[in-house]
Backbone as JSON Lines, residues from 0, in Angstrom:
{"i":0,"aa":"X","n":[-43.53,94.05,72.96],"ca":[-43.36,93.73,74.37],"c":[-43.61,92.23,74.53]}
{"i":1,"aa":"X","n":[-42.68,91.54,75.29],"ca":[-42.72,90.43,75.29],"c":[-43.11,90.23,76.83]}
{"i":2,"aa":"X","n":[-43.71,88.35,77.31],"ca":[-43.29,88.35,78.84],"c":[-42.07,87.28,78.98]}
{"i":3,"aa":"X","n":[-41.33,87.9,79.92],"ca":[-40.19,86.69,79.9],"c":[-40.74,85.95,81.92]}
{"i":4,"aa":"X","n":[-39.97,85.51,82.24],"ca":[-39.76,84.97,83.19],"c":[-38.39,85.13,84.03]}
{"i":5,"aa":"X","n":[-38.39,85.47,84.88],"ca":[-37.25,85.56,85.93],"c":[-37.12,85.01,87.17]}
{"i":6,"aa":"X","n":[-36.07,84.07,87.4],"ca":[-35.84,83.5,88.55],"c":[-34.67,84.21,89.11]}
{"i":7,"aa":"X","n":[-34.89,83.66,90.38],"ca":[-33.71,84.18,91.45],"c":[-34.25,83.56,92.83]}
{"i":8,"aa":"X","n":[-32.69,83.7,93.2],"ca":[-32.84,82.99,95.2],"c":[-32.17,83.07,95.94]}
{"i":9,"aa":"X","n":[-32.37,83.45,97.33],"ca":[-31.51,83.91,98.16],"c":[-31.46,82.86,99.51]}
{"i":10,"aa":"X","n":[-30.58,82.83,100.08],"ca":[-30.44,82.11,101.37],"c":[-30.14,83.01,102.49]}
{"i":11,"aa":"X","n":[-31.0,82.38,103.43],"ca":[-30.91,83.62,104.84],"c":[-30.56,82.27,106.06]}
{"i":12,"aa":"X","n":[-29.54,82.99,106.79],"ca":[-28.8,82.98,107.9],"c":[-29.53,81.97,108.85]}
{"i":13,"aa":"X","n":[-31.01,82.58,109.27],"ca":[-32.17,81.81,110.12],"c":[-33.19,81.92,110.1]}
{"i":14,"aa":"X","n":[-34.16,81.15,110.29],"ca":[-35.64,80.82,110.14],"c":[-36.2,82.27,110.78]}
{"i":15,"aa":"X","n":[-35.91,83.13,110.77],"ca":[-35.85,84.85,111.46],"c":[-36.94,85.5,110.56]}
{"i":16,"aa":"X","n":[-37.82,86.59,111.0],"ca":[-38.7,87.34,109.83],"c":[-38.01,88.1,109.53]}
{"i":17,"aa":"X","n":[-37.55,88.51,110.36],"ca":[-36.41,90.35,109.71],"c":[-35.74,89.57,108.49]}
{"i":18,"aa":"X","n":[-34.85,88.66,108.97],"ca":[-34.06,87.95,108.27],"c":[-34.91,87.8,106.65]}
{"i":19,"aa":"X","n":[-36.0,86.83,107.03],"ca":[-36.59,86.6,105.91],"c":[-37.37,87.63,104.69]}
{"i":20,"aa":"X","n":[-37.55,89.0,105.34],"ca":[-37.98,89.81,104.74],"c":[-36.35,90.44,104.2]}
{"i":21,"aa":"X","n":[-35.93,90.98,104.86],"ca":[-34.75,91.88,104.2],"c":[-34.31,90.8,103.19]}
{"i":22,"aa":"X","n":[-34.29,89.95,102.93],"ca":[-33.38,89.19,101.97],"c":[-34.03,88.98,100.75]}
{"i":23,"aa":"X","n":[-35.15,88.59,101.46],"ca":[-36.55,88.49,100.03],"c":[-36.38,90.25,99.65]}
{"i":24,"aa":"X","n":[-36.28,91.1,100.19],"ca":[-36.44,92.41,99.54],"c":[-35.07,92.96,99.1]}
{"i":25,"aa":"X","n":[-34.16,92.35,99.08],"ca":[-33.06,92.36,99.03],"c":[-32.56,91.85,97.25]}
{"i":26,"aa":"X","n":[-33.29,90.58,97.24],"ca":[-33.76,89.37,95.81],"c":[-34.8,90.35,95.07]}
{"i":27,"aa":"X","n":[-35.94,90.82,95.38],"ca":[-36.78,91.89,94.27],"c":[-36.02,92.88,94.57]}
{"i":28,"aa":"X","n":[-35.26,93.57,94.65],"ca":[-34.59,94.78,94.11],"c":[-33.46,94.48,93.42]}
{"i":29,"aa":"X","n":[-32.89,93.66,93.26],"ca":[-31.86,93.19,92.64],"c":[-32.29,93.29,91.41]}
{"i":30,"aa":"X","n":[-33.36,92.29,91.0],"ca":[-33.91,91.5,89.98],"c":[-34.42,92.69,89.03]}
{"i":31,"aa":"X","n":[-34.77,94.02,90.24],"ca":[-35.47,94.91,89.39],"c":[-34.6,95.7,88.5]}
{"i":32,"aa":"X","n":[-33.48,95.8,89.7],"ca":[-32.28,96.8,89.39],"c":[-32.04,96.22,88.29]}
{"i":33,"aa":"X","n":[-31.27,94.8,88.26],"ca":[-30.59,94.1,87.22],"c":[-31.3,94.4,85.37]}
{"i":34,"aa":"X","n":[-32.69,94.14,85.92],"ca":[-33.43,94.44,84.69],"c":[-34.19,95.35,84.06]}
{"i":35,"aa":"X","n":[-33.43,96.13,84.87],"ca":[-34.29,97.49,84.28],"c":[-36.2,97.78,84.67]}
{"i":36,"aa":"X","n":[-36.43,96.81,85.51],"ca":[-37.98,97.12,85.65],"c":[-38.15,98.35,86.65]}
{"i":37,"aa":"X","n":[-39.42,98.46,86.46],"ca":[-40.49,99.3,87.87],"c":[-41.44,98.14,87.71]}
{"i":38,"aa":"X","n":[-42.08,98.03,89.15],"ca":[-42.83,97.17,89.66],"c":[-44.44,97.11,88.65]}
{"i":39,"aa":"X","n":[-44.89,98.52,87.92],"ca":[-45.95,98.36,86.85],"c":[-45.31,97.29,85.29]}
{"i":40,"aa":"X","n":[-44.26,96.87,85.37],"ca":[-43.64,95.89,84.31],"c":[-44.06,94.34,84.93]}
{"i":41,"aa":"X","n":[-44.23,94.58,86.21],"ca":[-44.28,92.71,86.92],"c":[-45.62,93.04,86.51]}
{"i":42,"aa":"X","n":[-45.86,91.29,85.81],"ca":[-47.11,90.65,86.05],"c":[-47.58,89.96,87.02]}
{"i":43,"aa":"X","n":[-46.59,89.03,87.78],"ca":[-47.07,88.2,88.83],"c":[-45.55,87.88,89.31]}
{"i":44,"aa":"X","n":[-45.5,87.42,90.62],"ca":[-44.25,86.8,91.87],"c":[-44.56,85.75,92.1]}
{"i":45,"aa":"X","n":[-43.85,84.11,92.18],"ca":[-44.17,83.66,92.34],"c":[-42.97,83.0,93.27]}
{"i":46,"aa":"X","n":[-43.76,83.04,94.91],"ca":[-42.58,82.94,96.17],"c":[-42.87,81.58,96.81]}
{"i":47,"aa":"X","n":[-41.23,80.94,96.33],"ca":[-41.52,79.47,97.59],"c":[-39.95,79.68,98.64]}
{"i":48,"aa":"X","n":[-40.3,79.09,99.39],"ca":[-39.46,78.8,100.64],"c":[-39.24,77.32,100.78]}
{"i":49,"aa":"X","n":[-37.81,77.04,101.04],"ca":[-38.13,75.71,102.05],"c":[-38.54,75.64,103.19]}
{"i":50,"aa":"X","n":[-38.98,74.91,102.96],"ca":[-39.61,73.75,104.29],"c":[-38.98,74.49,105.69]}
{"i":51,"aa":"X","n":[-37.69,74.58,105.87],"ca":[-37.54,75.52,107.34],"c":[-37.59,76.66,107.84]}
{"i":52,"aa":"X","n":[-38.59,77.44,106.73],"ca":[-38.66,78.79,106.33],"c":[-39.99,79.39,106.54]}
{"i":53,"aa":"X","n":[-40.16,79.19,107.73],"ca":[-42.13,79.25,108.12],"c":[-42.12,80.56,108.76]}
{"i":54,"aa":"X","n":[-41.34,81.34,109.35],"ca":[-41.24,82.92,109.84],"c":[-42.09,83.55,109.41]}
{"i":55,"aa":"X","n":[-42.17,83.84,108.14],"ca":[-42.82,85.64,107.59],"c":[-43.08,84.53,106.16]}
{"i":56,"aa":"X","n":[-43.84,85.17,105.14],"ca":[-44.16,85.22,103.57],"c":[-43.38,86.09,103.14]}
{"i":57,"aa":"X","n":[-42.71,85.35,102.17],"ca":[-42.0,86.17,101.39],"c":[-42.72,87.39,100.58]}
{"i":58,"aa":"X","n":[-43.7,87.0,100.22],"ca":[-44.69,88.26,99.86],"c":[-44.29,89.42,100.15]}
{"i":59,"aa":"X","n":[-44.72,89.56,101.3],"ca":[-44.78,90.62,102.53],"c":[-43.71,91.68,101.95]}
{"i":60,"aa":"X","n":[-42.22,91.08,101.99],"ca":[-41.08,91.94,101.71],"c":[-41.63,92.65,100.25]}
{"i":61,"aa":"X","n":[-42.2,92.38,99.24],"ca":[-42.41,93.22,97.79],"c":[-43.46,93.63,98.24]}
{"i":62,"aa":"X","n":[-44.03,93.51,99.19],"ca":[-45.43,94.7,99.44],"c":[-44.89,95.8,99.93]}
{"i":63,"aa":"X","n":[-44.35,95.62,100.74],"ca":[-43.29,96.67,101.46],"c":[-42.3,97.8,100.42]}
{"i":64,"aa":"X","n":[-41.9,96.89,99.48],"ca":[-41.07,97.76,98.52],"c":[-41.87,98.32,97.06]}
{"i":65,"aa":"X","n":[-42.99,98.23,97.46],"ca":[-44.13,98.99,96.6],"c":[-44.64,98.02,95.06]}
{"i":66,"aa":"X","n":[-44.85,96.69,95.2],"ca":[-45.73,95.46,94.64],"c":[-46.84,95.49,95.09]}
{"i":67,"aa":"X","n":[-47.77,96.51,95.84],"ca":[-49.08,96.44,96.2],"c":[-50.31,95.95,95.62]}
{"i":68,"aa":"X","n":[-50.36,96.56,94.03],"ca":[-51.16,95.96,92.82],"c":[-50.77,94.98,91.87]}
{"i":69,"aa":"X","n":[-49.65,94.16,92.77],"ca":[-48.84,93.24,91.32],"c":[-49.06,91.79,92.21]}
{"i":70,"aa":"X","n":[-50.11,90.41,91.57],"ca":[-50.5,89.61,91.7],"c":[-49.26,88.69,92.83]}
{"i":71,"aa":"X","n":[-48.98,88.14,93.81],"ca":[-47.78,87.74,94.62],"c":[-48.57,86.51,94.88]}
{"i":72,"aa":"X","n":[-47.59,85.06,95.24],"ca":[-48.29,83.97,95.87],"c":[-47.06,83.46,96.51]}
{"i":73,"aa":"X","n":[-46.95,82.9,97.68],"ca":[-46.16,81.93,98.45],"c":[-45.98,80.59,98.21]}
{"i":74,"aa":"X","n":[-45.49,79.66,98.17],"ca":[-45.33,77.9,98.39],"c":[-44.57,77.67,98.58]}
{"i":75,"aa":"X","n":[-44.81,76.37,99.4],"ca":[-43.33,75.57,100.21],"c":[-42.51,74.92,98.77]}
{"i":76,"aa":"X","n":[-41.49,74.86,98.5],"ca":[-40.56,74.21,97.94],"c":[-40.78,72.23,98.24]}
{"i":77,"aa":"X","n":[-40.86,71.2,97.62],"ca":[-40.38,70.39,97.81],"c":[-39.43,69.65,98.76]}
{"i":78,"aa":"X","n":[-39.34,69.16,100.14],"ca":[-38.48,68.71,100.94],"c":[-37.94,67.72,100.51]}
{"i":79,"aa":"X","n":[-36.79,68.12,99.79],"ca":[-35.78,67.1,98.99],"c":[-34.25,67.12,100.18]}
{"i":80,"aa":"X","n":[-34.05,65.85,100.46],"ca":[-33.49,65.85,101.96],"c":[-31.84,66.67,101.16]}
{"i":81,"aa":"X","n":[-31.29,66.64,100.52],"ca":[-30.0,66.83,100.15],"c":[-30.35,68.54,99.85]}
{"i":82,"aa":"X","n":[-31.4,68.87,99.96],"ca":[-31.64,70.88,99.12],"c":[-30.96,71.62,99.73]}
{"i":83,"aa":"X","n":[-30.51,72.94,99.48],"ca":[-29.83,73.88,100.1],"c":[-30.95,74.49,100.98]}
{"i":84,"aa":"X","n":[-30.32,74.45,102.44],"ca":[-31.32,75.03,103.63],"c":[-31.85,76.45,103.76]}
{"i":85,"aa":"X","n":[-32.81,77.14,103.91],"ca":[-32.69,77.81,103.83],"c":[-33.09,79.18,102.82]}
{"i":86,"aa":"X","n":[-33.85,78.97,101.81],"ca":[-33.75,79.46,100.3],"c":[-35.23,80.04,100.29]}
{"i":87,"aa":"X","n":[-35.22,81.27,99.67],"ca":[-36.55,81.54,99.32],"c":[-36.14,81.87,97.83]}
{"i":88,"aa":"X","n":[-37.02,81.47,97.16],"ca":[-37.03,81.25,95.78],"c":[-38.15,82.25,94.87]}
{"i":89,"aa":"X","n":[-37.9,82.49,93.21],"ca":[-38.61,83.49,93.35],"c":[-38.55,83.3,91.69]}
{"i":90,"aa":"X","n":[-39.94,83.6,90.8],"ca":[-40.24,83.42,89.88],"c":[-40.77,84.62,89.27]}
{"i":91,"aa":"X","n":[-40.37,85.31,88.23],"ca":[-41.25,86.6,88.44],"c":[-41.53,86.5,86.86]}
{"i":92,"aa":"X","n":[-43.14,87.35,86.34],"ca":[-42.86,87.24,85.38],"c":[-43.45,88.43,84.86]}
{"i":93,"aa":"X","n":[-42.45,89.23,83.92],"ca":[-42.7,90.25,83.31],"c":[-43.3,91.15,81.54]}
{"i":94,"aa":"X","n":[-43.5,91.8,81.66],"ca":[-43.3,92.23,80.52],"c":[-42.28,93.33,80.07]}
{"i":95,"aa":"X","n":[-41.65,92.98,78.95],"ca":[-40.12,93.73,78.47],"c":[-40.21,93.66,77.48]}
{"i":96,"aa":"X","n":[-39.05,94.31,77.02],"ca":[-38.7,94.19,75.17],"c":[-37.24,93.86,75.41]}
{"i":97,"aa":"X","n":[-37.03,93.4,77.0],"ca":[-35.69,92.6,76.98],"c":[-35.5,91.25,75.51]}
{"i":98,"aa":"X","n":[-34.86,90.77,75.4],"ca":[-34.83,89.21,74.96],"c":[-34.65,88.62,75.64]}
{"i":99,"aa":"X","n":[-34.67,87.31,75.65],"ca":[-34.44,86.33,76.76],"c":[-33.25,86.05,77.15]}
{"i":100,"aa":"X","n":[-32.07,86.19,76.1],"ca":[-31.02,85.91,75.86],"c":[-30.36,87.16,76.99]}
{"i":101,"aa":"X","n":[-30.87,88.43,77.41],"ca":[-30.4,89.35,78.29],"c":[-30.85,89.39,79.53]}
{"i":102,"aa":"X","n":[-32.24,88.7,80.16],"ca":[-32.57,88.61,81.24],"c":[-31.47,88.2,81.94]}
{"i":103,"aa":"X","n":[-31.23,88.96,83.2],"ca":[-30.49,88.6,84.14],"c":[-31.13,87.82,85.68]}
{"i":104,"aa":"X","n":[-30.79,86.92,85.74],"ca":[-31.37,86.5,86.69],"c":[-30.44,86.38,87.86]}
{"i":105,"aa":"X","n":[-30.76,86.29,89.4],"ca":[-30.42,86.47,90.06],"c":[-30.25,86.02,91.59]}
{"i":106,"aa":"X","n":[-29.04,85.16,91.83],"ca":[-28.6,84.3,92.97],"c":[-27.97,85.19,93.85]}
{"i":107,"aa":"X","n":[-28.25,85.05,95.27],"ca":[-27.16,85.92,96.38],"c":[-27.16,84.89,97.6]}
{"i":108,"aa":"X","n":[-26.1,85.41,97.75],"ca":[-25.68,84.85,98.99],"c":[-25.54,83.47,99.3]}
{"i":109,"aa":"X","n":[-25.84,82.8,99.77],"ca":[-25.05,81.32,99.28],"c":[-25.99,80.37,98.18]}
{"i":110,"aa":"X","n":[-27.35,81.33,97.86],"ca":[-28.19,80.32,96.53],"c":[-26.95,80.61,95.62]}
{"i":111,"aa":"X","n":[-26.33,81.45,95.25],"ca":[-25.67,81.57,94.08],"c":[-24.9,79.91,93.65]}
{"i":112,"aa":"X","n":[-24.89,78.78,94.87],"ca":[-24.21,77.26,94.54],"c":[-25.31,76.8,93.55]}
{"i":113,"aa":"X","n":[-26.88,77.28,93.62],"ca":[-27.83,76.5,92.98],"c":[-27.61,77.01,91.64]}
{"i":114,"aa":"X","n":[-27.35,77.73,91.13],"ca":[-27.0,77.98,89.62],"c":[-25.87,78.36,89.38]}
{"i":115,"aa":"X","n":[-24.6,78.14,89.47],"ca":[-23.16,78.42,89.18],"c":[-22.89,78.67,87.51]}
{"i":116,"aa":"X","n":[-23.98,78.11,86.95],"ca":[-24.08,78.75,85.35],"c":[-24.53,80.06,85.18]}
{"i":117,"aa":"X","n":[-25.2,80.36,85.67],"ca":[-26.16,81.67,85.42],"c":[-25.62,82.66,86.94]}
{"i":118,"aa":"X","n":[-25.61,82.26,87.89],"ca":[-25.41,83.24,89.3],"c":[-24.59,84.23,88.79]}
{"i":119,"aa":"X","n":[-24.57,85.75,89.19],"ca":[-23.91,86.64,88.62],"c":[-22.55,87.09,89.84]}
């Protein structure tokens, strides 16, 4: 069993909580689906937002979808004036017997411009 690391990021519509939760829960089910996890495989979440993204914690949405005992933290992203607006971002890191070479990682909705190599 190895731990790999998984990124992914989603962009939401407006500075909204509904908004900001369904999308963040929208990004951990993906990530889970994609890779075959259950939430006892996450070691830790690691959730930033930009800067115009002060509504809700992204947290919140993987507590909700049953991350209760799995370590979660929030941070603002860097205000880099040219960034895509909008983005909650998301670091996760697991244990698998994936390889690295198969992790799927995972862009929706208009983050998918921030990685056009990897976005699925």
């Amino acid at each position: 069993m190895a731990v790999r690391a998984i990124r992914g990021a989603v962009q939401v519509d407006a500075d909204e909580r509904d908004q900001v939760v369904e999308a963040t829960a929208e990004l951990v089910s993906e990530v889970m689906r994609r890779n075959g996890l259950e939430p006892d495989d996450v070691i830790s979440v690691l959730f930033t937002a930009t800067p115009d993204l002060t509504s809700e914690f992204p947290a919140l949405a993987a507590r909700r979808i049953g991350f209760s005992d799995v370590p979660l933290m929030c941070a603002a992203e860097i205000d880099v004036p040219h960034a895509l607006p909008r983005v909650v971002r998301l670091m996760a890191h697991v244990a698998t017997d994936r390889p690295r070479s198969h992790i799927q990682h995972v862009y929706l909705r208009g983050a998918q411009a921030l990685r056009l190599d990897i976005a699925q």
